[in-house]
C-alpha positions in Angstrom: 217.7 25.5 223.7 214.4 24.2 224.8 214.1 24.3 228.8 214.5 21.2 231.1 210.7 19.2 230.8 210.9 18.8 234.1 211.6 22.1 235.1 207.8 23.1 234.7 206.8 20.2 236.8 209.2 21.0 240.0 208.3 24.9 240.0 204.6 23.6 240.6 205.7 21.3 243.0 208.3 24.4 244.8 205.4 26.5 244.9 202.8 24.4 246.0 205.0 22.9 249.1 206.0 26.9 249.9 202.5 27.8 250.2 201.3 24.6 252.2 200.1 25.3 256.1 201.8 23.3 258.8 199.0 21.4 260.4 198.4 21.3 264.2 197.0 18.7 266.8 196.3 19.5 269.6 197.9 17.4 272.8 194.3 15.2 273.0 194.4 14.2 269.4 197.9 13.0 270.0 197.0 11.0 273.1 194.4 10.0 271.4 196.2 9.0 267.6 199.2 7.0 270.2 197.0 5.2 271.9 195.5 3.6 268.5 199.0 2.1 268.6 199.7 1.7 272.1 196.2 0.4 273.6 194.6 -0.6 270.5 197.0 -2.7 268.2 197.0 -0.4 265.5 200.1 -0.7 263.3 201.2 2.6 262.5 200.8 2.6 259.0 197.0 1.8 260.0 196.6 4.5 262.5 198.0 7.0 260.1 196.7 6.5 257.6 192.7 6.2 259.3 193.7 9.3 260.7 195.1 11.1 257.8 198.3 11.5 259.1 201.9 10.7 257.8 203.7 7.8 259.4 206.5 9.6 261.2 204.3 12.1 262.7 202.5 9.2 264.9 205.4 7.9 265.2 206.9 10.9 266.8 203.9 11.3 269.1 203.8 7.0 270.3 207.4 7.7 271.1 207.3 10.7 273.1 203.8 9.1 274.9 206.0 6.2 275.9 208.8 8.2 276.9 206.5 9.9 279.8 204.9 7.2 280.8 208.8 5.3 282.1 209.4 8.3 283.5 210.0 7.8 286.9 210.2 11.7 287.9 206.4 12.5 289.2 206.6 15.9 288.6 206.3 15.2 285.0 203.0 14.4 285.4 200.2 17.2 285.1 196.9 16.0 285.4 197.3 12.6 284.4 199.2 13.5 281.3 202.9 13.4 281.1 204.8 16.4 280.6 206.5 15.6 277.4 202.8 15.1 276.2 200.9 17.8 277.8 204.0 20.4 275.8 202.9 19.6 272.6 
């Protein structure tokens, strides 16, 4: 019995996506990516994209940059950069 067609095809794919490195950012490139969206106007798809980054990933970081700044607890601040940011 011949083999699935597709079988080829998602082996690739399995071993390409094991092999793949996680990318990193560091905290200033994050600031920096949010506040496309935050101070600039950017949509996100826009940002991302300019940016070479998937969607959710500035999504993520836009989120977690607002969340700091409504914090209301100052020691969650460290050198101007919220806490949840500055852990990255």
């Amino acid at each position: 019995m011949p083999a699935h067609p597709f079988k080829a095809r998602i082996l690739a794919i399995e071993r390409c996506l094991m092999t793949k490195q996680r990318r990193s950012f560091s905290p200033e490139f994050k600031r920096e990516a949010a506040s496309l969206v935050l101070d600039q106007g950017y949509s996100h798809i826009e940002a991302a994209r300019s940016l070479g980054l998937v969607e959710s990933a500035l999504r993520r970081w836009v989120n977690q940059l607002q969340e700091g700044k409504r914090s209301t607890n100052p020691t969650c601040y460290m050198r101007g950069v919220p806490f949840s940011v500055a852990g990255w």
